[in-house]
MARZA-329802 format. One record per residue: residue in three letters; x, y, z of N, C-alpha, C in turn. Coordinates in pm, whole numbers, padded with zeros to 5 digits, always signed. Example, Ala and Ser with C-alpha at 12.3 -4.5 7.8 and 13.67 -1.06 7.14 Angstrom:
2
Ala+01319-00569+00780+01230-00450+00780+01320-00330+00780
Ser+01285-00225+00708+01367-00106+00714+01290+00003+00787
***
This chain:
246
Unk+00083-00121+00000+00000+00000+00000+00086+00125+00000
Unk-00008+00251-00070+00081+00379-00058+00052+00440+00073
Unk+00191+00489+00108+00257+00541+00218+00254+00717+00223
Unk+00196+00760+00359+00201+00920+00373+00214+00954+00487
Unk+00274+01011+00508+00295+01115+00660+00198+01209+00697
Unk+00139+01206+00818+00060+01280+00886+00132+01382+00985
Unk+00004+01460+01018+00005+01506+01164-00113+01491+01271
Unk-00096+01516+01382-00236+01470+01453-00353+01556+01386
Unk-00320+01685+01383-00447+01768+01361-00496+01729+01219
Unk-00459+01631+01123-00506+01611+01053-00613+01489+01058
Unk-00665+01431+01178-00678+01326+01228-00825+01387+01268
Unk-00918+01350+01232-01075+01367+01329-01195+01274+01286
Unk-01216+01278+01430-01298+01152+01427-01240+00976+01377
Unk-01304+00955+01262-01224+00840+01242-01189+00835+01075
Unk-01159+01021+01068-01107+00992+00888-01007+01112+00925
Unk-00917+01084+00819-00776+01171+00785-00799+01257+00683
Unk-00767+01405+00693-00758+01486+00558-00602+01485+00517
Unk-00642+01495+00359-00458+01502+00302-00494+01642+00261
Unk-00387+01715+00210-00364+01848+00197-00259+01834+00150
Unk-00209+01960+00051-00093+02023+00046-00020+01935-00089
Unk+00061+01884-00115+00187+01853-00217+00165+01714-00218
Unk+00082+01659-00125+00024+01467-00155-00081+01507-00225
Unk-00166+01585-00220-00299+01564-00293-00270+01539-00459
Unk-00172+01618-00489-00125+01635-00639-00098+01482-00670
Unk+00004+01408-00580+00108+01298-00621-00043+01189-00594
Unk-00104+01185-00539-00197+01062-00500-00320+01142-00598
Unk-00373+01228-00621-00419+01210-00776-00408+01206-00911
Unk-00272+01299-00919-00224+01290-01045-00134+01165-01084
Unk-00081+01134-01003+00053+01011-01018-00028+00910-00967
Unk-00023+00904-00854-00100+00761-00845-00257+00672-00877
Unk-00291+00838-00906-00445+00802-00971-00497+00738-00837
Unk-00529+00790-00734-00584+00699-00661-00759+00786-00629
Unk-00835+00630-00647-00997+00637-00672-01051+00576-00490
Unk-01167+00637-00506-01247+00628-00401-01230+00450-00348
Unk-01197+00386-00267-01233+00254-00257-01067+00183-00212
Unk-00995+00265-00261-00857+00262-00254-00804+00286-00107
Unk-00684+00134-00045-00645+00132+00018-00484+00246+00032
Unk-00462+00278+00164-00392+00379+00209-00329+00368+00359
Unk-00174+00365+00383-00138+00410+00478-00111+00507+00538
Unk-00168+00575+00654-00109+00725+00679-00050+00721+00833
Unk+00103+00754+00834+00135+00745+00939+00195+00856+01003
Unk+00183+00854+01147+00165+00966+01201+00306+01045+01259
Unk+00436+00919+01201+00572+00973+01176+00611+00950+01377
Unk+00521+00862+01427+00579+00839+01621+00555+00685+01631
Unk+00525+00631+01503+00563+00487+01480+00433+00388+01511
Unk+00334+00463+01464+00155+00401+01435+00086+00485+01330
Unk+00041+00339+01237+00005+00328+01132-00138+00355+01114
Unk-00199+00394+01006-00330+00395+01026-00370+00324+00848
Unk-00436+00241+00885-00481+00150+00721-00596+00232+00709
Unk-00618+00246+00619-00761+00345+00557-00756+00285+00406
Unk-00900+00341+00389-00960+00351+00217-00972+00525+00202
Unk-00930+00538+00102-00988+00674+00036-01135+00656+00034
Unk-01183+00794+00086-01369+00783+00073-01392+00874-00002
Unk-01295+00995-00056-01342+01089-00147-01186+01218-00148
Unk-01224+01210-00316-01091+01276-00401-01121+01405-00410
Unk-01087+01551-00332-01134+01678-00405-01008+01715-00421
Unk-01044+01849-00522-00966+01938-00603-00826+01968-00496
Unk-00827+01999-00362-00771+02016-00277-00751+01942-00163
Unk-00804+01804-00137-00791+01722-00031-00818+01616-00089
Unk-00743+01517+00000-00796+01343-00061-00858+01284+00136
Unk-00977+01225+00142-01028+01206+00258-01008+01058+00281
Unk-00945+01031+00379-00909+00894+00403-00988+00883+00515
Unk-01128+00729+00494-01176+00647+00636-01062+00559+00715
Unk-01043+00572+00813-00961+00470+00871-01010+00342+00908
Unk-00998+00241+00859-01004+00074+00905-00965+00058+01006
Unk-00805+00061+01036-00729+00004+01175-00664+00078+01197
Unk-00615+00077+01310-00491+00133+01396-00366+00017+01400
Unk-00253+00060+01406-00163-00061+01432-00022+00001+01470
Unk+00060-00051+01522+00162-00020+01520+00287-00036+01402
Unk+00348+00062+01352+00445+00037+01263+00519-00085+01221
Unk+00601-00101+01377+00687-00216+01392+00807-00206+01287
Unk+00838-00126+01229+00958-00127+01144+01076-00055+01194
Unk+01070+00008+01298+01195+00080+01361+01286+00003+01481
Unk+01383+00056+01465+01500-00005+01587+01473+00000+01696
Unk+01530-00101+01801+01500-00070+01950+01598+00058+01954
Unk+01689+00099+01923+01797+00172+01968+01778+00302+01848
Unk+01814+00409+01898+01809+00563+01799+01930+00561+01810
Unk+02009+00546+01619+02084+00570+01607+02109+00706+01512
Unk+02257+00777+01584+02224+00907+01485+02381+00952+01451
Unk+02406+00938+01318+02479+00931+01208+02533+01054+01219
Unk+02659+01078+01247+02750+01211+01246+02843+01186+01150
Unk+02790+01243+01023+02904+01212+00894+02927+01318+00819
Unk+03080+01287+00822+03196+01361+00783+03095+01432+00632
Unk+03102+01525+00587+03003+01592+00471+03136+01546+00388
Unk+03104+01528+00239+03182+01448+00093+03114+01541+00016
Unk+03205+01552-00107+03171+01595-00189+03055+01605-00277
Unk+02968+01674-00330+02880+01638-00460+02739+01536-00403
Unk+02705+01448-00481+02599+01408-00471+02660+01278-00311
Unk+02731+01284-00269+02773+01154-00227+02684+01184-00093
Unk+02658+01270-00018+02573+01343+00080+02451+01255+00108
Unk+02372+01299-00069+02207+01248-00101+02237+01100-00087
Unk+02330+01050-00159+02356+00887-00116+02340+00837+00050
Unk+02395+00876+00081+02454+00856+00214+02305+00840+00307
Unk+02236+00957+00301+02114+01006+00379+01996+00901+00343
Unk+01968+00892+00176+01859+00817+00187+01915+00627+00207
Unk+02039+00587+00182+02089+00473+00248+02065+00434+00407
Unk+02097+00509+00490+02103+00526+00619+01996+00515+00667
Unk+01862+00597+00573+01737+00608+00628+01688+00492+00633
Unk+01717+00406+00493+01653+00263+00449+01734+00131+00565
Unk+01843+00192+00668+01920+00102+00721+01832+00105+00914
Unk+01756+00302+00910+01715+00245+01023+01731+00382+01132
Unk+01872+00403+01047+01859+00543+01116+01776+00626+01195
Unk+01831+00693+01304+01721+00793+01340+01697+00967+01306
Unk+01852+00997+01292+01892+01110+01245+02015+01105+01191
Unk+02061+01202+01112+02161+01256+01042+02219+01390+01058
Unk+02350+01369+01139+02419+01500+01146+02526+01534+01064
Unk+02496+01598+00963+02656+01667+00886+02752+01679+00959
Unk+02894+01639+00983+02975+01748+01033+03121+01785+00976
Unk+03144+01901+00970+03274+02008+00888+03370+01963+01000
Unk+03492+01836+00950+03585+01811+00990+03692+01914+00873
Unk+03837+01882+00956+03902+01983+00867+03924+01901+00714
Unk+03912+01745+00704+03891+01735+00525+03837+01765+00444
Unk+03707+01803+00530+03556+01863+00451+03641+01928+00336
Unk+03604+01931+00238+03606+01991+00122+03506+02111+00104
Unk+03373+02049+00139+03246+02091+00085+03262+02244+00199
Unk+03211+02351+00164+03176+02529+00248+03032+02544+00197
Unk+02988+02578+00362+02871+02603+00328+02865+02810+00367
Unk+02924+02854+00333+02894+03025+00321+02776+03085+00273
Unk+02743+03021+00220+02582+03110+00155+02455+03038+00223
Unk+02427+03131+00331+02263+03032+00347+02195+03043+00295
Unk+02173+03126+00205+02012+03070+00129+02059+02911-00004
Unk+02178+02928-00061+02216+02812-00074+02233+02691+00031
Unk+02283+02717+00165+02248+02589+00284+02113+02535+00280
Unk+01996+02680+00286+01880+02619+00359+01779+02532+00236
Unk+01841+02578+00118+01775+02515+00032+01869+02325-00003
Unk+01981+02324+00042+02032+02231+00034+01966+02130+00160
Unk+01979+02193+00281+01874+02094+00403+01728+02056+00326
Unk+01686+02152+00295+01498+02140+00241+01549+01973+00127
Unk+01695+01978+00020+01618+01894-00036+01691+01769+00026
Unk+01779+01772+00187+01828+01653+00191+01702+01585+00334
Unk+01627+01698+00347+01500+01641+00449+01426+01565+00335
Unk+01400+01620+00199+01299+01541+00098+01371+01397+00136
Unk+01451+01418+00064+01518+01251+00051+01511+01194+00184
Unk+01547+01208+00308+01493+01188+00394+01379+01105+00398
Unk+01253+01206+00398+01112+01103+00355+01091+01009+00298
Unk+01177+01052+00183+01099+00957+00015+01178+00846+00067
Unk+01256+00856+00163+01382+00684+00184+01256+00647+00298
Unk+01232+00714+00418+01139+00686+00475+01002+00605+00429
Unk+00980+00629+00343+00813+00597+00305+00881+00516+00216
Unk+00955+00463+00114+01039+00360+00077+01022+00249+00132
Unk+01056+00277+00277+01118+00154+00351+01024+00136+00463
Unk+00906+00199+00455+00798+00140+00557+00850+00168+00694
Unk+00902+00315+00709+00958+00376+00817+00828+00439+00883
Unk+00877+00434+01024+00740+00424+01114+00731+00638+01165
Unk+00878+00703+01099+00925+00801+01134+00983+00822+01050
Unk+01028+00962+00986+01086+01046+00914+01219+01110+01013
Unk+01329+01065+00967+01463+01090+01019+01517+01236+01016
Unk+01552+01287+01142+01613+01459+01088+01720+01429+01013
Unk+01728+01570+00928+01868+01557+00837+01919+01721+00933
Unk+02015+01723+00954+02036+01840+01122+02128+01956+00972
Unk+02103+02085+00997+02220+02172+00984+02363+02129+00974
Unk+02441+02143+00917+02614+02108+00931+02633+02163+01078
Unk+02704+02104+01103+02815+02166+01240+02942+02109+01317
Unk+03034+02177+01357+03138+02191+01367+03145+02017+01436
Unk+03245+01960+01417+03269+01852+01474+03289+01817+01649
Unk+03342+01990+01697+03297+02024+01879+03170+02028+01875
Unk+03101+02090+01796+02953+02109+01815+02908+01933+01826
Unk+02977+01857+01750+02885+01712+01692+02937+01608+01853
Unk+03057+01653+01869+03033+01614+02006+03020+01684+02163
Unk+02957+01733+02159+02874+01806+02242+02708+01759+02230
Unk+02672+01718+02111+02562+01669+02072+02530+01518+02126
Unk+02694+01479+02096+02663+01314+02121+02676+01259+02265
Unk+02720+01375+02346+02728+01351+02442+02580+01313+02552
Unk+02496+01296+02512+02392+01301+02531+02278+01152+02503
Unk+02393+01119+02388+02390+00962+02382+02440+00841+02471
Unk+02425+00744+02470+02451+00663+02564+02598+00573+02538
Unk+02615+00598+02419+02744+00521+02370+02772+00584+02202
Unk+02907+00605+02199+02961+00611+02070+03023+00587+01970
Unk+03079+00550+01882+03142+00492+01792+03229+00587+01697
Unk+03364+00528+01716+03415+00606+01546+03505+00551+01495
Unk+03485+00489+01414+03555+00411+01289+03658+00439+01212
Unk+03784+00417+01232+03937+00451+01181+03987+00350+01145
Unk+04060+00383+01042+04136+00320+00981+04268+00261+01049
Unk+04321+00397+01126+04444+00261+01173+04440+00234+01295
Unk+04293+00217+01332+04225+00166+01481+04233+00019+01456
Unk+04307-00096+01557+04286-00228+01534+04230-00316+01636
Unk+04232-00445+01617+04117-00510+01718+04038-00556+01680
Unk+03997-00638+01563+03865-00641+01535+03778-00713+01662
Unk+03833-00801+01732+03755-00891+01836+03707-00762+01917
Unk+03783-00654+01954+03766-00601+02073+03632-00464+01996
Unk+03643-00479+01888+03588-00383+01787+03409-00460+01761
Unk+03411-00562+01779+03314-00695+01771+03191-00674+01911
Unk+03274-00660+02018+03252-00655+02124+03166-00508+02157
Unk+03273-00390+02141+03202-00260+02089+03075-00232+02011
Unk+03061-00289+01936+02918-00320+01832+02824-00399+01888
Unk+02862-00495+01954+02703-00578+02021+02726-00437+02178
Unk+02777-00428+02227+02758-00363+02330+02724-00245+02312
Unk+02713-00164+02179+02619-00034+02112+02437-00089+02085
Unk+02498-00236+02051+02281-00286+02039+02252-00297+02129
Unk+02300-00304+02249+02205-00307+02379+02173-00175+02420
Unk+02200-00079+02340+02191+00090+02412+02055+00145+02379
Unk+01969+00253+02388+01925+00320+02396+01936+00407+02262
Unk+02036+00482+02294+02075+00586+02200+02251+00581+02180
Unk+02278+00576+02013+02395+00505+02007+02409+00630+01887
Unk+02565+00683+01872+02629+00736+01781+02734+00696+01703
Unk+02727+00768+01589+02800+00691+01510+02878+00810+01405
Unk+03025+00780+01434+03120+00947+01419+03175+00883+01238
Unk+03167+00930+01122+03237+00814+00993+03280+00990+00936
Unk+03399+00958+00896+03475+01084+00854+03451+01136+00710
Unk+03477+01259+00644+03471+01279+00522+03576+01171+00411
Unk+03610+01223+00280+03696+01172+00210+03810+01191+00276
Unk+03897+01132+00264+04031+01118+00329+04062+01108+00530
Unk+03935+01078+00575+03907+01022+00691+03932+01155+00795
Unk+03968+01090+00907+03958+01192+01028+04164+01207+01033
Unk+04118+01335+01096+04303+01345+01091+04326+01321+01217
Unk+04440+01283+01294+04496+01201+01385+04452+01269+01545
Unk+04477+01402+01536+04427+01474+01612+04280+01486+01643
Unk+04169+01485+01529+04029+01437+01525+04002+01346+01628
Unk+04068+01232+01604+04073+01142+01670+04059+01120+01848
Unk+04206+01160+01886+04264+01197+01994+04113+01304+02044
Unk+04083+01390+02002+03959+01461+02061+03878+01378+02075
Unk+03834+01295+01978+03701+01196+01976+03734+01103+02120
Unk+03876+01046+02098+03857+00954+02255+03821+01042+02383
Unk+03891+01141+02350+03918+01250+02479+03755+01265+02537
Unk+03667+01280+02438+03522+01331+02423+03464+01179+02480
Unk+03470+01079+02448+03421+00968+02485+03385+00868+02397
Unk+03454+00879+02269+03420+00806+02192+03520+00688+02160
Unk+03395+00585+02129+03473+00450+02160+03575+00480+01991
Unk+03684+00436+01939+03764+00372+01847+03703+00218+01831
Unk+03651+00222+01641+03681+00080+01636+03745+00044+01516
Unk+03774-00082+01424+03830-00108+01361+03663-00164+01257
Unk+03670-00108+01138+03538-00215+01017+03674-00326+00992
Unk+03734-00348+00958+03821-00467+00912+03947-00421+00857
Unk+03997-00459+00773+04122-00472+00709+04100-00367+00577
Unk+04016-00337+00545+04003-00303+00427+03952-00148+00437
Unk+03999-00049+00336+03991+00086+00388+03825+00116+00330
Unk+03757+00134+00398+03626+00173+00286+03583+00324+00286
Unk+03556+00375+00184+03535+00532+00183+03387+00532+00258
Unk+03384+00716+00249+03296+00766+00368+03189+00705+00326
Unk+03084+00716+00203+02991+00632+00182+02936+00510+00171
Unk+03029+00429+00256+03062+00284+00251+03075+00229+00383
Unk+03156+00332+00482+03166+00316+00564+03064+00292+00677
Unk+02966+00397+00727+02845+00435+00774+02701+00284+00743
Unk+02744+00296+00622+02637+00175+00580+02696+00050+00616
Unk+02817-00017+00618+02872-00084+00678+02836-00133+00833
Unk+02845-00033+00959+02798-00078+01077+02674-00022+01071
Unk+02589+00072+00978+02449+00016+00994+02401-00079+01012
Unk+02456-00157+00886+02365-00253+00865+02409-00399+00951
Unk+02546-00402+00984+02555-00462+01120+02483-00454+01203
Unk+02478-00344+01249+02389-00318+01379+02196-00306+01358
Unk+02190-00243+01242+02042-00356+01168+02002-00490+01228
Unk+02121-00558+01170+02123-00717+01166+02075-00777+01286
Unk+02155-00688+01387+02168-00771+01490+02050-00703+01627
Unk+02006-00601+01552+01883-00524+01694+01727-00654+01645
Unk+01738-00693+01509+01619-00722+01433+01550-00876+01517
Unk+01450-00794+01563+01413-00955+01622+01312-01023+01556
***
């Protein structure tokens, strides 16, 4: 079934109004007719099954059938502090992550960053379209929630942020151990709220580092093999996917 994001106030009695930039895509694109099944979820991880009961010019009116719970999200909120890359590698990264489980996404301007963000009305239009992708990975993947995509910020700023989490992670290259690195990863799925530090192109510089332990972040080793920033991140996602999934 097709997938949409709500809010409560769109919610009365026991039917949903759509509004706004879905009405277009669910009549024009999806052609969807009176009788037609519909998910609308309320983005706090409960679902609502409905039929469309009626298509206007400006609203599509959904009856609700059931209530249910999502069930597609992690026991644990994980939230992605990655190094910003060049070019499109960003949009990769974000809607991957989303489809892995993610809870949020924090940019952060290490000194490899390449990428300057100086112009905000160029920034704020760059967040607007990495929240889209955001969604569209969301509603993709039968996400029970729509993941923040956060402002860039300084890598003190990103830990200051994570400090707030219950455990952290950051993945280096000439960090070794894999057993002890093994150990680190199941002992992040038993957490709560877990972070996860993956550097731009050409990784974290040595000193990065040295702050990150200083700050509280665990060092681990992905293996033997160097994997770039967009490779990396999805890597102990989907480890840690694997292993929360009951």
């Amino acid at each position: 079934m097709y997938r949409f994001y709500i809010t409560k106030n769109q919610i009365e009695n026991n039917e949903i109004r759509i509004t706004g930039s879905d009405v277009n895509h669910m009549r024009n694109v999806l052609r969807l007719e009176q009788g037609d099944w519909v998910v609308a979820c309320n983005g706090e991880g409960k679902d609502y099954v409905t039929r469309v009961s009626a298509v206007e010019r400006d609203a599509v009116m959904l009856q609700i059938q059931k209530v249910q719970e999502t069930g597609t999200e992690l026991p644990a909120r994980i939230t992605l502090f990655q190094g910003v890359p060049k070019k499109e590698k960003m949009e990769f990264i974000i809607q991957k992550a989303v489809e892995l489980g993610v809870y949020e996404i924090v940019p952060v301007l290490t000194k490899r960053c390449v990428v300057k963000f100086s112009d905000e009305k160029k920034m704020k239009k760059k967040l607007e379209r990495w929240q889209a992708i955001a969604e569209a990975a969301a509603k993709q993947s039968d996400r029970g929630m729509i993941p923040q995509v956060h402002a860039p910020v300084t890598l003190d700023a990103a830990f200051d942020m994570a400090r707030s989490l219950e455990y952290n992670m950051i993945p280096y290259e000439l960090q070794d151990g894999i057993s002890q690195s093994r150990e680190c990863v199941a002992h992040a799925c038993g957490k709560e709220s877990v972070g996860i530090f993956i550097g731009p192109e050409g990784g974290f510089e040595a000193d990065e580092i040295e702050r990150a332990v200083a700050a509280g972040m665990e060092p681990i080793t992905l293996g033997k093999r160097i994997l770039r920033t967009e490779t990396a991140g999805m890597a102990l996602l989907a480890i840690m996917m694997f292993q929360m999934q009951e």
